[in-house]
C-alpha positions in Angstrom: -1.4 0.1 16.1 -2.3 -0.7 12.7 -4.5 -3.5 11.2 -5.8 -4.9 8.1 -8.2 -2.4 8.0 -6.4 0.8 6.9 -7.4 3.1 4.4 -7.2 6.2 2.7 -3.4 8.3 2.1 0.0 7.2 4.0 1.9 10.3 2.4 5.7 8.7 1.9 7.6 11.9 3.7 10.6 13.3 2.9 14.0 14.0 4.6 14.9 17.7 4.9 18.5 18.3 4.7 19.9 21.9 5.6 21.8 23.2 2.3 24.8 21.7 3.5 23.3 18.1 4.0 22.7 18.1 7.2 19.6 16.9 9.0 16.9 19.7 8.6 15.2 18.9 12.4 13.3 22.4 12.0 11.6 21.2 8.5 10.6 18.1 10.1 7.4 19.6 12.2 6.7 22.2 9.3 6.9 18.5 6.9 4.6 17.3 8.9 2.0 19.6 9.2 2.5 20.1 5.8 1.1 16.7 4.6 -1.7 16.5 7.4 -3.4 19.2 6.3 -3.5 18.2 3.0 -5.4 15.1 4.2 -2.8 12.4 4.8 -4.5 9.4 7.1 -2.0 8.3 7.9 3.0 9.0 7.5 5.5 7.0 6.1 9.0 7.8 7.1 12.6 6.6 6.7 11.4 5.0 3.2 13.8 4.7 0.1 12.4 8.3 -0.8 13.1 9.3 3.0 16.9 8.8 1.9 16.8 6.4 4.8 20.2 4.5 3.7 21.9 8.2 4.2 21.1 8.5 7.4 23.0 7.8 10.4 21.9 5.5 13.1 21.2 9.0 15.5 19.9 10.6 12.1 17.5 7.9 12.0 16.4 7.6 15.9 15.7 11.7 15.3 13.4 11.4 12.5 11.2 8.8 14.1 11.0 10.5 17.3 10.0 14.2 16.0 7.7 12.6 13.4 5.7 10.5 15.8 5.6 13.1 18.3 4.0 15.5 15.9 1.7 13.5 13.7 -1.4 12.8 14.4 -2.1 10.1 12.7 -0.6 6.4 12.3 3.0 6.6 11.6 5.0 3.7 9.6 8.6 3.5 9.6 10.9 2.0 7.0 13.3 0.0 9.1 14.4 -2.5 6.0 18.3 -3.5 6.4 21.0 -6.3 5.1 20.6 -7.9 8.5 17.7 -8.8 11.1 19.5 -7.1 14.1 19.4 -3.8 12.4 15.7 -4.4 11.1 14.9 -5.3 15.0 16.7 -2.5 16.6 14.9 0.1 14.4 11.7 -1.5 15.0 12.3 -0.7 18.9 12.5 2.3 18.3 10.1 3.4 16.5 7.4 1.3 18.5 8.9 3.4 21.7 8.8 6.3 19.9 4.8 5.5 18.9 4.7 4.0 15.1 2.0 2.8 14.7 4.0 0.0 12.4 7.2 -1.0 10.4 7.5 -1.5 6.9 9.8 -4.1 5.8 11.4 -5.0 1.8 13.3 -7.9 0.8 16.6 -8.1 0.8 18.0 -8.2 -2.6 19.6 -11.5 -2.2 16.2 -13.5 -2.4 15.4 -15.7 -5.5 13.3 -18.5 -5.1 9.6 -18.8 -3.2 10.7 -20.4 -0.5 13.6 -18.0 0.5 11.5 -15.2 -0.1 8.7 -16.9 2.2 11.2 -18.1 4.6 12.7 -14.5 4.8 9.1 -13.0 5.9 8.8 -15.0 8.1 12.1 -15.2 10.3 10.7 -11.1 9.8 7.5 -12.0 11.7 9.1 -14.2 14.4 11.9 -11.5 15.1 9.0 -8.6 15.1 6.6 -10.7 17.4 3.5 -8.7 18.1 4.4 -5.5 15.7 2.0 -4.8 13.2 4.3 -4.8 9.9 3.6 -3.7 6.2 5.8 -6.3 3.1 7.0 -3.6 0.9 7.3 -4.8 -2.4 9.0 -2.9 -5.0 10.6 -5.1 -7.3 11.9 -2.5 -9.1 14.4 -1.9 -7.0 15.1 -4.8 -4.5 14.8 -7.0 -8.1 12.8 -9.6 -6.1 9.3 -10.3 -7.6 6.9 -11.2 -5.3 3.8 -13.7 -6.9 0.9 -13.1 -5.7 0.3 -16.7 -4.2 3.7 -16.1 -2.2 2.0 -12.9 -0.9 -0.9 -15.1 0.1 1.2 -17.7 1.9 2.9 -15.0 3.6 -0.4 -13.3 4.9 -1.8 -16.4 6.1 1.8 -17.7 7.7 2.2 -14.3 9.2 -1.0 -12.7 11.5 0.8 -8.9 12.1 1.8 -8.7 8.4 -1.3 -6.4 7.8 -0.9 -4.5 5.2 1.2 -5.0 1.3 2.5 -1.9 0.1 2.4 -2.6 -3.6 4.7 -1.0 -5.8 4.9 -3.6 -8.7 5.0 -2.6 -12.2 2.8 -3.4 -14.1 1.3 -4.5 -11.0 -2.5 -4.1 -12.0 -3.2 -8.0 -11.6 -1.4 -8.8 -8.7 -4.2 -6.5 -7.0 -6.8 -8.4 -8.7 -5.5 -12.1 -7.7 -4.7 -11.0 -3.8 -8.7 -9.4 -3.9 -10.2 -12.3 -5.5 -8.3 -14.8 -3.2 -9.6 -12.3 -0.3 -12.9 -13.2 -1.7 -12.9 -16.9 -1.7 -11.8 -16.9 2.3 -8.2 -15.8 2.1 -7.4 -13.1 5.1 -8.0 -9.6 3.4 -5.0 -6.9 4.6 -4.8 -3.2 3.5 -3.2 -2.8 0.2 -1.4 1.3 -0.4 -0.2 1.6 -3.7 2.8 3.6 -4.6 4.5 4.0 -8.2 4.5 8.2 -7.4 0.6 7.9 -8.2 0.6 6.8 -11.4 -1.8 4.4 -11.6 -3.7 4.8 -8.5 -7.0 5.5 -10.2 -6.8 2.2 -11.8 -5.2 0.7 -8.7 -8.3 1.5 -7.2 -10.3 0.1 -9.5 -8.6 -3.1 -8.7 -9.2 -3.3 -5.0 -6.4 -1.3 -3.3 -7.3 0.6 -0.3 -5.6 3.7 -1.2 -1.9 5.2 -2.1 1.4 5.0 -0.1 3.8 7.2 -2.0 5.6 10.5 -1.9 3.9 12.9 -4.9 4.6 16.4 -3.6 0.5 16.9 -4.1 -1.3 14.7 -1.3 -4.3 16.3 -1.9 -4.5 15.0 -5.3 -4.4 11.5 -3.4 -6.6 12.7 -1.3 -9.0 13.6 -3.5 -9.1 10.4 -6.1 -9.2 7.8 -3.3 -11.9 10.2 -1.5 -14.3 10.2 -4.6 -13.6 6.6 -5.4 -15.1 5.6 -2.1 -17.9 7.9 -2.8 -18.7 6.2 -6.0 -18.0 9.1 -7.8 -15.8 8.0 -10.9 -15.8 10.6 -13.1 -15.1 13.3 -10.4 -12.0 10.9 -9.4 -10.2 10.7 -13.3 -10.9 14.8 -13.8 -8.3 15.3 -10.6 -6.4 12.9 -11.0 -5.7 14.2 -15.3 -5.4 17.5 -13.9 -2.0 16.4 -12.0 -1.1 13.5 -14.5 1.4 15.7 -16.5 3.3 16.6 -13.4 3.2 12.9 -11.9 4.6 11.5 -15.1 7.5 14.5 -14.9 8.3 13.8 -11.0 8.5 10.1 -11.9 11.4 9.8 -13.6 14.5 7.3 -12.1 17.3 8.6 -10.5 15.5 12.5 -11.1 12.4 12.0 -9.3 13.5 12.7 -5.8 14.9 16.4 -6.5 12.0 17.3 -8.5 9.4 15.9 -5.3 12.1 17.7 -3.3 12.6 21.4 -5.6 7.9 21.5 -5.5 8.5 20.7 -1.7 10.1 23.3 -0.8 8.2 25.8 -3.5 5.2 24.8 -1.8 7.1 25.3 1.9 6.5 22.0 3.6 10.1 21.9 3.7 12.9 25.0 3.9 15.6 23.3 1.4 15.4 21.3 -1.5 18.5 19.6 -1.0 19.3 15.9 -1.8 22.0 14.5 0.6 25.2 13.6 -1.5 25.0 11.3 -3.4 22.1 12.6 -5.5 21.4 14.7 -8.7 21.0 18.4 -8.6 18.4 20.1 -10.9 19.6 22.1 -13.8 18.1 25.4 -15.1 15.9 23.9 -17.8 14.4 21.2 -15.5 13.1 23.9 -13.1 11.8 25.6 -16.4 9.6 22.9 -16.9 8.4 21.8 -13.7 7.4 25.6 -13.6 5.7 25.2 -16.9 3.6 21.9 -15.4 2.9 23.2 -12.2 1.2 26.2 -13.9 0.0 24.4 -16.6 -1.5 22.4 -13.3 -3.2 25.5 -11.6 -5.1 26.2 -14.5 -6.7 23.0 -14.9 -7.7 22.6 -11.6 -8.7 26.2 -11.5 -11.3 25.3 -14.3 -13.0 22.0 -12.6 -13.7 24.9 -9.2 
């Protein structure tokens, strides 16, 4: 199961979809491989990049399953839902299936403190002994998390082990939860997302390494790996190398084709599809991710 102590690159995977939007099974195991052998520690399924809300409840049960059975490593699985029956029914299945955790966001009706508090922890009694991540994205559920109701939350809630920190700009919020870790407050793992694009800064800060989806794991990888070697400068010539491309595959409402489209150029997955409803690339957006990704090649090519 997963603890406080986790570390390193939870790659955010994918759903393949066949070319007519059904549920690639097949891609799943090649997925998989895929982003182990480029050094993920550790999966992250059924997220808001995993297309998890167009999934059927079977879709869902199939993904978790395969997944689990194949990785070798911890597996988390995005069961958030409107209602705690769902979130709970999920979380059954995924612990059967051998998830190693769930990860869980706010709904998007919270507004205060206390109902965000009082939310996380109905979460934690409902979940019992299941190790669970708090997701918090704000830029999407619209519910900003403070740090100090972060805190209260860790120290109310013993299997919340791990804040998956997607707050932008979210640089401080690192800072407070690490210096309150430092005066006695109980220290969980924090994975960054945001596609990568501050995760050599996030590091900086205190995270414990990334939790997002960038089609390149090994760049992730490689920055978190030299950053806990001490190795600084090693870190920022990587992590520049892929910065152009992260800043292109980052854009809202595009950024899941593109991740999808290098995917499936790279062969961790055998379609590129984006089940309905979702954008399509267009001629001149391939044209330039073409135009990064060798632009890409070259620079990493030179620091070999």
């Amino acid at each position: 199961m997963l603890d406080e102590t986790a570390r390193g690159v939870f790659t955010i995977a994918a759903t393949p979809f066949l070319s007519n939007g059904a549920l690639d099974e097949q891609s799943l195991d090649r997925m998989t491989d895929f982003y182990l052998e480029r050094g993920a520690t550790g999966l992250t399924i059924l997220g808001i990049m995993g297309e998890a809300g167009k999934l059927s409840t079977d879709e869902s049960r199939k993904v978790i399953e395969k997944v689990c059975d194949r990785a070798n490593v911890p597996v988390v699985v995005g069961v958030s839902a409107p209602g705690f029956a769902a979130i709970e029914a999920l979380s059954t299945v995924a612990v059967d299936s051998g998830a190693a955790a769930v990860m869980v966001a706010p709904p998007q009706t919270l507004r205060t403190d206390a109902q965000i508090v009082a939310y996380f922890l109905t979460i934690a009694d409902r979940l019992g002994d299941v190790p669970w991540v708090l997701q918090d994205f704000p830029l999407v559920t619209n519910v900003v998390i403070d740090p100090q109701v972060i805190l209260k939350i860790v120290a109310d809630c013993p299997n919340c082990v791990m804040l998956k920190h997607e707050d932008w700009p979210g640089l401080e919020k690192i800072a407070a939860l690490r210096q309150a870790s430092d005066k006695g407050a109980r220290r969980i793992s924090i994975l960054c997302g945001n596609g990568g694009q501050f995760l050599l800064e996030e590091m900086l800060r205190g995270a414990d390494g990334a939790m997002t989806g960038f089609a390149y794991p090994e760049m992730m990888r490689d920055v978190v790996r030299f950053m806990d070697e001490g190795n600084e400068n090693q870190a920022r010539d990587i992590f520049d190398a892929y910065l152009p491309l992260i800043r292109y595959e980052s854009q809202p409402g595009l950024g899941l084709a593109i991740r999808k489209y290098i995917l499936a150029r790279r062969g961790a997955i055998a379609h590129d599809t984006v089940r309905a409803p979702g954008p399509k690339l267009t001629s001149s957006a391939i044209a330039e991710i073409e135009a990064l990704i060798a632009r890409q090649e070259a620079r990493l090519a030179m620091l070999s």
